[in-house]
MARTI-199884 format. One record per residue (C-alpha): x, y, z. Coordinates in steps of 0.05 Angstrom, whole numbers. Layout:
N
x	y	z
X	Y	Z
...
This chain:
292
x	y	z
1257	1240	-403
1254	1176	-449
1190	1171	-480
1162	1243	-469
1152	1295	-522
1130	1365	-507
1068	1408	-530
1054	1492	-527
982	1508	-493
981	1579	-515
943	1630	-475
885	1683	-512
857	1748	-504
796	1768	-521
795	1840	-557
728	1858	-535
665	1818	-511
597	1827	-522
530	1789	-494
478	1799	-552
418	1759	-518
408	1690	-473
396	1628	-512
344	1584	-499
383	1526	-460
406	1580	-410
479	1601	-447
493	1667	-479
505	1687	-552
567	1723	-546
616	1765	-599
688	1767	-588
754	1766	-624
800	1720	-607
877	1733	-607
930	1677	-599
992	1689	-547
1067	1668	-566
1068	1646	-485
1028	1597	-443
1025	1519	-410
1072	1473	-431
1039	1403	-443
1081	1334	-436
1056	1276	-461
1083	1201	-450
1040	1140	-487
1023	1082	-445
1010	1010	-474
951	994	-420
897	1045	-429
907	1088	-370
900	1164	-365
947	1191	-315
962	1259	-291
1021	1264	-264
1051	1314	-215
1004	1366	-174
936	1378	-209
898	1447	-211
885	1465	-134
817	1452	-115
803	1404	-179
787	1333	-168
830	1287	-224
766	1266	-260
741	1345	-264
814	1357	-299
799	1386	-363
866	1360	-394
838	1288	-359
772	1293	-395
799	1316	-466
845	1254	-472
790	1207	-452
751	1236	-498
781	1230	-552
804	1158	-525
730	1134	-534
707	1174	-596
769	1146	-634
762	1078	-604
836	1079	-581
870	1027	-545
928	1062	-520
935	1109	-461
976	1168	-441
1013	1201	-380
998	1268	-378
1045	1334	-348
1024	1399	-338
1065	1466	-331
1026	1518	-313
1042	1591	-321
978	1610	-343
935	1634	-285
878	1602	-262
809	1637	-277
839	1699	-300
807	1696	-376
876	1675	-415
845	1612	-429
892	1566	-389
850	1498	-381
815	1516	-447
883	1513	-478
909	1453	-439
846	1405	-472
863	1428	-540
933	1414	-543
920	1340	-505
872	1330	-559
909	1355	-613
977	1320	-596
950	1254	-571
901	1261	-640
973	1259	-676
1020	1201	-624
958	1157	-627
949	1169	-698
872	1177	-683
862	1201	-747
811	1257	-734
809	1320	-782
805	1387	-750
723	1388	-749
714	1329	-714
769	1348	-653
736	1416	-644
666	1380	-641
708	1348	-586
731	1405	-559
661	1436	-548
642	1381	-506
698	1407	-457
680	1488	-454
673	1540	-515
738	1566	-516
764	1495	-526
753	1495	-603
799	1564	-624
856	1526	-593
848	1476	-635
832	1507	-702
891	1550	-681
869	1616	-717
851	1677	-688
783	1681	-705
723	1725	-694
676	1689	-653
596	1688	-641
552	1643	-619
574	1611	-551
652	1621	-577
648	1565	-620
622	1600	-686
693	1614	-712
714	1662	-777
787	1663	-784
820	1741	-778
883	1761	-800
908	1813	-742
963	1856	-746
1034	1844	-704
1026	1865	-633
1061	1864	-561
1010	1864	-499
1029	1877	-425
984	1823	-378
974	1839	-317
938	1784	-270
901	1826	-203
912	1755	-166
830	1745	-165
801	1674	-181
739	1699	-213
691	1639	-227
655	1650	-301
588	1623	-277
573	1676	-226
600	1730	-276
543	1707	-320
495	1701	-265
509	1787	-244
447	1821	-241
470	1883	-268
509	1849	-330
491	1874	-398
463	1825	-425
424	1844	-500
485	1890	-522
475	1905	-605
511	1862	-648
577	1885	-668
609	1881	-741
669	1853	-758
673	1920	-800
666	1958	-735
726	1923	-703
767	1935	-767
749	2006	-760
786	2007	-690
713	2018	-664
710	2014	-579
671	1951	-569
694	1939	-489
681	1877	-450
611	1862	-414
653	1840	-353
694	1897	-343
652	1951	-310
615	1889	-263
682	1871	-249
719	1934	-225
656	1948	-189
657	1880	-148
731	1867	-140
772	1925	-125
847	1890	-144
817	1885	-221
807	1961	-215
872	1983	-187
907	1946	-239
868	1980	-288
885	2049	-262
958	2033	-257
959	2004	-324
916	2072	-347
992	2109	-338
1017	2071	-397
957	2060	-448
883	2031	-455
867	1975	-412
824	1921	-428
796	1862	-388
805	1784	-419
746	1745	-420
705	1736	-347
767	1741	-312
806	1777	-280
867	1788	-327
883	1849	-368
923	1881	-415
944	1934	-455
958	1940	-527
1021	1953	-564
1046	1959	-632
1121	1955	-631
1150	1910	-590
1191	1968	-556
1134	2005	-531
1107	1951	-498
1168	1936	-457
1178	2014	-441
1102	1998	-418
1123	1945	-370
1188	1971	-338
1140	2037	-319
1092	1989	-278
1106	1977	-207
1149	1928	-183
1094	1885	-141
1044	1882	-200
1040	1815	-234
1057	1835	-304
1098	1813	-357
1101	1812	-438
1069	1759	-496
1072	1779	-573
1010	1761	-612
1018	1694	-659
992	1701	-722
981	1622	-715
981	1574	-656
1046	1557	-627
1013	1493	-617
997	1479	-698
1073	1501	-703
1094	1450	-668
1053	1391	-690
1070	1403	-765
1145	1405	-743
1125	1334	-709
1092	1313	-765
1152	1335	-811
1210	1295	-778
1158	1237	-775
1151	1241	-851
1231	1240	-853
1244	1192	-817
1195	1138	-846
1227	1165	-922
């Protein structure tokens, strides 16, 4: 399609999640670690000479076009970078919705990212995840592109350097909204801080959500006790998603041809760096040839 390039959105885990306390304007301080997926949205982006930001095709069910997060990033970054030009905008989704793999999280980033680079903004890394913030927490890891321990709301990032890995996702099929997560009366809410040397160590951390979850929505806690015959199961995030952890490639599909047939599952290797940066410097690289 003449004029169109195409962008990864990659989807996350998170390893473990912790609430350590409420913050004064009413969000949480949180710990996680952040782990970056090989698999995810596709993003295609078209540049328009007359301002407009269009989505085109079907939106996110139930989202208005102005509450589109992939809407919102590029006019965002429209205004801060005073730019003149617009964009039509394409979504793929395989990424479910509100199942904690950080779909529309993932979406923002990459529109800001890419349209950053075809409008030749000009905005260093710092300033787009300032950006990004503005949008939702996760928004900023996509766009650093590291997997990163995390406090704060998400946004305090520390780059880690994880080791190779193969995970079996599994999404129960529940739309689990994060602000009545947060808002669960029996959520654990003043956990004690966790160490980076205790994840290191392989330490259990677990995931606040998980036990509120399985209690509330019995489809997240069959998939955990199917996915129990082939490992440790974790929840992702405030959603519904899950997973299980693998360290050969092999085992992890072995994992996934033992699951049952009608289970939503499938496979995604851990990046060691955002498919997303990897694409932009290979952008960036036949740019530089070209104008040589």
């Amino acid at each position: 399609m003449s004029g169109w390039s195409e962008w990864p959105a990659p989807a996350k885990l998170n390893l473990f999640l912790r609430i350590t306390g409420r913050r004064p304007d009413g969000y949480h301080d949180l710990q996680t670690v952040f782990r970056l997926l090989d698999w995810g949205d596709r993003i295609r982006l078209r540049l328009r000479d007359d301002g407009r930001i269009i989505r085109v095709g079907q939106s996110v069910a139930g989202v208005a076009p102005a509450d589109d997060l992939a809407v919102r990033a590029a006019l965002l970054l429209q205004r801060a970078a005073n730019v003149q030009q617009g964009a039509d905008i394409v979504v793929e989704k395989c990424i479910p919705a509100g199942a904690g793999f950080g779909g529309g999280s993932s979406d923002a980033a990459t529109v800001l990212s890419a349209l950053n680079l075809l409008w030749g903004a000009g905005l260093d890394e710092d300033a787009l995840a300032t950006l990004g913030l503005a949008l939702g927490a996760d928004v900023p890891v996509f766009v650093r592109g590291r997997n990163a321990w995390a406090e704060g709301v998400g946004e305090q990032l520390v780059p880690l350097r994880l080791p190779p890995a193969w995970y079996v996702l599994v999404d129960p099929g529940v739309h689990v909204p994060t602000a009545r997560m947060f808002q669960a009366p029996e959520l654990t809410r003043d956990a004690v801080p966790a160490t980076m040397a205790d994840f290191v160590s392989g330490a259990t951390l677990g995931n606040a959500f998980e036990p509120v979850l399985r209690a509330c929505e019995p489809a997240i806690d069959a998939a955990f006790r199917v996915l129990e015959r082939i490992g440790s199961p974790r929840l992702t995030g405030s959603g519904s998603g899950c997973f299980v952890e693998f360290d050969e490639r092999a085992a992890a599909q072995a994992g996934l041809a033992a699951l049952p047939p009608d289970l939503h599952a499938w496979m995604a290797e851990g990046a060691a760096r955002s498919p997303l940066h990897v694409a932009m410097d290979a952008w960036s690289g036949a740019v530089s040839g070209r104008n040589a």
